[in-house]
Structures are given as structure tokens and as C-alpha cells.
C-alpha positions in Angstrom: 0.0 0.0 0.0 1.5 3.4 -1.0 1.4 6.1 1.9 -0.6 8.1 -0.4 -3.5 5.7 -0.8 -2.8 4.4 3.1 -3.5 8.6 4.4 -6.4 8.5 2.2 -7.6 5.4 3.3 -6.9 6.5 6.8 -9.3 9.8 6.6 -11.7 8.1 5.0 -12.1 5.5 7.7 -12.1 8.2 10.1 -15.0 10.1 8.1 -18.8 9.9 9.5 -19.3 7.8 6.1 -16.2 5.6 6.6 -16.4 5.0 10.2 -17.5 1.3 10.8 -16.9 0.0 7.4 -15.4 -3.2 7.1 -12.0 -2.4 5.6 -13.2 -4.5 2.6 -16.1 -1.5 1.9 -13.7 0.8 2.6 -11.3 -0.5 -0.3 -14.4 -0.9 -2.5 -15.1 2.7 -2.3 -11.7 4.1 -2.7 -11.5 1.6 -5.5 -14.1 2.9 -7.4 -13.8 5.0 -10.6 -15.7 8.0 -9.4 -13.6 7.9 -6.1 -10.2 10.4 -6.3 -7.7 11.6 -4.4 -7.1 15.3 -5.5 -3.9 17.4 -4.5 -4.5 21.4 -4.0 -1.6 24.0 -3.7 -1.8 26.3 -1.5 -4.4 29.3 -2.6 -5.8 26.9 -5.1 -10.2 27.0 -5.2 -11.6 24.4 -4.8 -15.0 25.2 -6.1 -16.3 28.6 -6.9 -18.9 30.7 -5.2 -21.8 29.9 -8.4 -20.4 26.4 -9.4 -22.9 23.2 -9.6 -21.7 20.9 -7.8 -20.6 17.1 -8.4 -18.6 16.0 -6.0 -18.6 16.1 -2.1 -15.1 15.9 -0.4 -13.3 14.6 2.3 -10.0 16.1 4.1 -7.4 13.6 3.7 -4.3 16.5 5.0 -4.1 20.1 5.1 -6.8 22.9 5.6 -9.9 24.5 3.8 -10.9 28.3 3.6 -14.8 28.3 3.4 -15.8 31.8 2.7 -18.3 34.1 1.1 -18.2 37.2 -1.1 -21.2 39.9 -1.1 -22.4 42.2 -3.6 -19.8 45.3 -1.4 -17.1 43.1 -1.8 -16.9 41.7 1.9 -15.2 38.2 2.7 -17.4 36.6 5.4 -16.0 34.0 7.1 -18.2 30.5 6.7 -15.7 27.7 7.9 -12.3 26.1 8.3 -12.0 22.7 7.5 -8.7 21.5 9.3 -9.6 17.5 11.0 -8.9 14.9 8.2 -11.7 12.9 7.8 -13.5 16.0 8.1 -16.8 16.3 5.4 -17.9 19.3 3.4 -19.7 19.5 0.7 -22.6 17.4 0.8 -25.5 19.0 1.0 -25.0 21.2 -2.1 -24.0 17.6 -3.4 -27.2 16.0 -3.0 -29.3 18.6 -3.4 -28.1 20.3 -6.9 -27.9 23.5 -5.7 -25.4 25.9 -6.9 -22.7 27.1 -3.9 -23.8 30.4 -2.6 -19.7 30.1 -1.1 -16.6 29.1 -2.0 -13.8 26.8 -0.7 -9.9 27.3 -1.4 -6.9 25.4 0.2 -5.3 27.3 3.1 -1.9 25.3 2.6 -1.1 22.3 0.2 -4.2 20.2 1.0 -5.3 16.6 0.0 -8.7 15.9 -1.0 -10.8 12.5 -1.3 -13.6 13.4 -3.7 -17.0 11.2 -4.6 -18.6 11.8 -7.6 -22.2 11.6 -8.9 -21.5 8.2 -10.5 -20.6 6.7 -7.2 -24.3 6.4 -6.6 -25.3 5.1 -9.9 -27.1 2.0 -10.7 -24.6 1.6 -13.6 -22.2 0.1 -11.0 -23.8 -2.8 -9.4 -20.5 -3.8 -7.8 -20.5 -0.6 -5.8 -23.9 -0.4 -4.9 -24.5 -2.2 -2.1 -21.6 -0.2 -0.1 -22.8 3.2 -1.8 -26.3 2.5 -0.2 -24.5 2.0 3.3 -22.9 5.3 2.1 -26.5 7.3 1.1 -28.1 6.0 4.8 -24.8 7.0 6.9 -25.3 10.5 4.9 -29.2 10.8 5.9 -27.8 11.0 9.6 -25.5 13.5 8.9 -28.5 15.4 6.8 -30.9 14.8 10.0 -27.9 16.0 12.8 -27.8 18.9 10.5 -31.5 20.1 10.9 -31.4 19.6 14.4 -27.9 21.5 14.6 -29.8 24.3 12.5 -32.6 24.3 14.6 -30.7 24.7 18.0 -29.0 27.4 16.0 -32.0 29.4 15.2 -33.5 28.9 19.0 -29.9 30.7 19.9 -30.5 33.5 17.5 -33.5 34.6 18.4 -31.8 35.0 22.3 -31.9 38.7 21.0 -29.2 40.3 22.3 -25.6 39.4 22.3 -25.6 38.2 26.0 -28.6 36.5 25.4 -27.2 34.4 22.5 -24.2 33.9 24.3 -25.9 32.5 27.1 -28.1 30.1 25.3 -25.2 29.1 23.2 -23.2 28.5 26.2 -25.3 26.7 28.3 -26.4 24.6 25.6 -23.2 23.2 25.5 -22.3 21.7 28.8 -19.8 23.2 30.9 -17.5 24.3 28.5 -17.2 25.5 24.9 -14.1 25.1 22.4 -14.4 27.0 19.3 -12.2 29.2 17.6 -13.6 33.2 18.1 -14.3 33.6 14.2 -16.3 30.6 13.9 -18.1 31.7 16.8 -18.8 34.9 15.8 -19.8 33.6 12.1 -22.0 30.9 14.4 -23.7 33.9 16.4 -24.3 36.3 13.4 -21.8 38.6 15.1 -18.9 40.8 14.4 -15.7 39.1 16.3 -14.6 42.8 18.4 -18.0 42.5 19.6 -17.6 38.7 20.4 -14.6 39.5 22.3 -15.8 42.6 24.2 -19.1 41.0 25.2 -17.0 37.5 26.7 -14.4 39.7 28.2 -17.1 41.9 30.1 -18.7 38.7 30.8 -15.4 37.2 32.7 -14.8 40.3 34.7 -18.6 39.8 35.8 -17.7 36.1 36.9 -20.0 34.3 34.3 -17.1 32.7 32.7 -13.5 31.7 32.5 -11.4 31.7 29.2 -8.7 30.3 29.0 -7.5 30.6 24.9 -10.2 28.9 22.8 -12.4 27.2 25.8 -14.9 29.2 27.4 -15.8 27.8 30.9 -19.1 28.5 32.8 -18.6 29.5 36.4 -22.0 30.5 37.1 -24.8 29.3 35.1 -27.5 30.6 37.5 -26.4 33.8 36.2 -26.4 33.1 32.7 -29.6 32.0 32.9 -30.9 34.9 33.8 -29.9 36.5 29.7 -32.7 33.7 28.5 
């Protein structure tokens, strides 16, 4: 086994589509003509913001700019894709729908793409491990809603604090996620992010310490709901 096929097998098997495939299905798929493993330099796009899509993608190594342009020219920050065996892609995959953002390599990046074909009929070898493939991908579609729909419960917290608070709580006891994607999360500007979590540590809601956030008094944060 080359190392290149063995770190894209590797991803793949650590992928919400690969994980719990015999390695047999896992060979099957990455043997399969509609399977690739793509290279990116660094800079290169991925797809464009307009593009149809017709393949959904899989980190095998490196990292991902998603992003968005608007009409005044502003870059809004959508997602980093850094974990290999981490997805992206897919919905725009299944449903047809043109990318309303775009996606570019942050450094030299390795891809495993699927295309259309891998879900064809046409390829009765492949089918019975692409239909294993299409039902893990309907829990990843239904773990979306319900991620989407916690998401709009937080966003209608009002204001910042309030979001924050719902966010937060929801969570646990602790939150890890990097301040951009939190702020992209929230519908938020990051400086106001970072003012409204520093004003709430000095008020002994929370604790950060770098990227974790750390209740210390949920009592109080649930009086923001």
C-alpha cells in the first residue's frame, strides 16, 4: 500500500461515512472510478462561489478556507475545514444547488472526492456499499436540521448576552471553538464577540482560557434567557 492511498484510506475510515466500514467497503469505495484523491496548492479553489456541484469531499491533510463574497465586496467568514476525515460539501451535493460560497486550500491540501457516478445504478459492484454510504449520509442530513434548529433557537436569544448565554449553556460546561467561527456561528462581528465574553469574565460568568470558554456561574447566565 503506497502512503498516499494508506493517508487517504486513513481519513476516509475516520470520516462519519467511513467510520464502521469493514475495511473491505472501505477499499471498494476508494476503488471505485468515481472515487479520487485530489492534491491542492496552497491558494488553489476548490470550487467557486456559483459552481454546480458534483462532488462532495473529504480532508485527507491540510486545511480548507470556506468563505463568502457579497455584492460590497466583503469576505465573510463560513468555515475552516482542518480535522482529516472532516466532510464538506454534501449538502449542495445531493441537493443540486449551486454554492452560494466558496472553498480554497489554506496550505497544500489533499482531498478525497466522490462523484455523482458513485451512486449510480450503472455500477452494481459498488452499490450495495454506496447504499451504506447514502443512509450514513441521511444521519449526517438529520444532525444537520437539528444543529440548524438549535441554532435558530440561539438566535432569536436577542441580544448578544442572550445568544451567548443560550449558546453556552447549551453546551455543557465548557465551549471550544475558535472566536471567528463563533462569531460567524452567532451572526456577530468578532470585536464585539470578544468585548461581550471579556465583560462577561470580569462579571464572573465565565473563565477563558485561549479557545475554551468555561461556565462558572450558570444561574447567572440564565438569567440573559
Amino acid at each position: 500500500m503506497n502512503t498516499k492511498y494508506g493517508t487517504a484510506r486513513s481519513a476516509l475510515m475516520k470520516s462519519v461515512i467511513g467510520q464502521g466500514l469493514p475495511e473491505a467497503a472501505v477499499d471498494t469505495l476508494l476503488g471505485a472510478p468515481s472515487v479520487r484523491v485530489r492534491e491542492f496548492r496552497q491558494g488553489a479553489v476548490i470550487f467557486h462561489q456559483g459552481d454546480s456541484p458534483d462532488e462532495l469531499f473529504i480532508l485527507v491533510s491540510g486545511r480548507v478556507h470556506v468563505r463568502q463574497d457579497t455584492l460590497s465586496g466583503r469576505e465573510i467568514y463560513v468555515a475552516d475545514i482542518a480535522d482529516s476525515g472532516d466532510m464538506f460539501g454534501e449538502v449542495y451535493f445531493f441537493l443540486g444547488k449551486e454554492y452560494d460560497m466558496y472553498a480554497a486550500a489554506a496550505e497544500k491540501t489533499v482531498l478525497l472526492s466522490f462523484g455523482q457516478k458513485l451512486f449510480s445504478a450503472a455500477q452494481p459492484n459498488i452499490a450495495p456499499v454506496a447504499a451504506v454510504v447514502q443512509r450514513k449520509l441521511l444521519r449526517v442530513f438529520a444532525e444537520k436540521a437539528y444543529l440548524l434548529n438549535r441554532r435558530v433557537r440561539i438566535l432569536a436569544g436577542g441580544l448578544l448576552r442572550g445568544k451567548l448565554a443560550r449558546f453556552l449553556l447549551q453546551t455543557g460546561d465548557s465551549a471550544r471553538m475558535p472566536r471567528e467561527e463563533m462569531a460567524a456561528w452567532l451572526a456577530v462581528t468578532r470585536p464585539a464577540l470578544s468585548r461581550e465574553l471579556g465583560a462577561m469574565q470580569r462579571e464572573g460568568l465565565i473563565s477563558l482560557n485561549g479557545r475554551e470558554i468555561v461556565i462558572k456561574d450558570k444561574a447567572g447566565l440564565e438569567e440573559y434567557l
